[in-house]
C-alpha positions in Angstrom: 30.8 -59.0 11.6 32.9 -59.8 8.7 35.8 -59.7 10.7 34.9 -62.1 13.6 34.4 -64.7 11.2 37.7 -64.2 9.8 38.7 -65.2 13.1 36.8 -68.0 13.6 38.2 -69.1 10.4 41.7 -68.3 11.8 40.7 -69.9 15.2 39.6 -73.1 13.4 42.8 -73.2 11.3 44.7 -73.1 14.3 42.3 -76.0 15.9 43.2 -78.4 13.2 46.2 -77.6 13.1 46.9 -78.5 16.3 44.5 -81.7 16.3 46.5 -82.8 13.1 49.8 -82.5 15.3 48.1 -84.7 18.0 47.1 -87.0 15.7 50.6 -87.4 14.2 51.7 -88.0 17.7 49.5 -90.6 18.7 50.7 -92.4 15.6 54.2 -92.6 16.4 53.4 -93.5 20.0 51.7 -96.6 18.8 54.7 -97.1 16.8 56.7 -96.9 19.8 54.5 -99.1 21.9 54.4 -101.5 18.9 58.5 -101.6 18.5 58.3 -102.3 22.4 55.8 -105.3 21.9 58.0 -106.4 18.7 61.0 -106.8 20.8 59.3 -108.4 23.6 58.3 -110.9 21.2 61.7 -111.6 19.7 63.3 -111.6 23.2 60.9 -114.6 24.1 61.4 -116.6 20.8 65.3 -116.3 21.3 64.8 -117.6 24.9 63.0 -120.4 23.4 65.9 -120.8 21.1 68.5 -120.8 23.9 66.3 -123.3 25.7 67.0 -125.8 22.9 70.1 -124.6 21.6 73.1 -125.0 24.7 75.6 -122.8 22.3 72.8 -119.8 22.4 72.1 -120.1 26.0 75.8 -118.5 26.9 74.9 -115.4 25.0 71.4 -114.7 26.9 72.4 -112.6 29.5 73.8 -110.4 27.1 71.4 -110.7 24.8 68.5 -110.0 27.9 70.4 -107.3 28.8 70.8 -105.9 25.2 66.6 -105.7 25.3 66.5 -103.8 28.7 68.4 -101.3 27.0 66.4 -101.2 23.8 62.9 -101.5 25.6 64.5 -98.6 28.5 65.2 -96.1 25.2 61.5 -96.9 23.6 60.1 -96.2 26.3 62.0 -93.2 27.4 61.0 -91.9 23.7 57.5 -92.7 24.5 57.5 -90.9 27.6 59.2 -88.2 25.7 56.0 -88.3 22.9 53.4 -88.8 25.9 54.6 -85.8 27.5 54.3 -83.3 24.1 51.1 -85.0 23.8 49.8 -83.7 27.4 51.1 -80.1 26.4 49.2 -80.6 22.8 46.3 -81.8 24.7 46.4 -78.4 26.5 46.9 -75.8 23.4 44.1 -77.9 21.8 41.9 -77.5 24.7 42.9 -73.2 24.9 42.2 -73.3 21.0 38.9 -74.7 21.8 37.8 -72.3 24.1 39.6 -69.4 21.8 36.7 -70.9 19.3 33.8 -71.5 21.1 34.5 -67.5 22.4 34.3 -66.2 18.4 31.6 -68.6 18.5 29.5 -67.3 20.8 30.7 -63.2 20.0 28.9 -64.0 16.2 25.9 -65.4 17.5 25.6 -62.8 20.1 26.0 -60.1 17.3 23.2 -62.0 15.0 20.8 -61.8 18.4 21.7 -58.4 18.3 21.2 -57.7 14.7 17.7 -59.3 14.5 16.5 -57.7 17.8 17.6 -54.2 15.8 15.9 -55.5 12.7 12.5 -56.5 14.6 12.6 -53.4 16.5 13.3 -51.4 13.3 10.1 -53.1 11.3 7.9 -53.0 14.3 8.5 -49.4 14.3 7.4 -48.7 11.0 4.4 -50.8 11.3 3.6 -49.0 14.4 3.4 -45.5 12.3 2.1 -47.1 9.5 -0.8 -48.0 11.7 -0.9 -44.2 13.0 -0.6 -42.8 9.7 -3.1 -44.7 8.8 -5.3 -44.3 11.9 -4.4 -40.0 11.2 -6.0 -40.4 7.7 -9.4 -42.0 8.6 -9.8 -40.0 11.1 -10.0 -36.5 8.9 
């Protein structure tokens, strides 16, 4: 018994573990969704610039095209993250199940156990009651 809650314990470790990595990644997607938004932002506010500065508005093309390029790699890195998330996603679902299994193996075995136990003291009632039934009846 002893042993199958060392592998829940293991099975558990290995849960969080892998939850902790999903967290982690989740963080630094919304980072990467947030630098996305941040230069989204500053690409509109240097339009606005251009629109009242005629020296600026020369350089916007390049400038637009400079942000393509940025937003195309943050997302590309997102995608990147999204994907190891899905595959995280997955291990954390077989760890799940890897638990819930041990789970399920220790309660079985208490069932088990108590069943015996039951069994066991109704037994010995049953020939305490003949014992005693044996006795009176000499």
């Amino acid at each position: 018994m002893k042993s199958l809650h060392t592998l829940l314990k293991v099975a558990q470790r290995k849960l969080d573990e892998i939850a902790v990595e999903s967290a982690r990644i989740t963080q630094e997607v919304a980072a990467l969704n947030e630098r996305e938004a941040n230069i989204r932002a500053r690409e509109q506010a240097e339009i606005a610039n251009a629109a009242s500065e005629p020296a600026f508005a020369s350089m916007l093309p390049a400038y637009r095209m400079r942000v393509k390029q940025q937003i195309a790699e943050v997302r590309a890195q997102a995608t990147a993250k999204e994907k190891a998330l899905d595959e995280i996603r997955q291990r954390l679902s077989e760890a799940y199940i890897e638990k819930s299994k041990f789970e399920h193996l220790i309660e079985q075995t208490r069932v088990r156990e108590e069943t015996e136990r039951f069994a066991r003291e109704q037994a010995q009632l049953d020939e305490a009651a003949i014992n005693r039934a044996g006795g009176q009846g000499k």
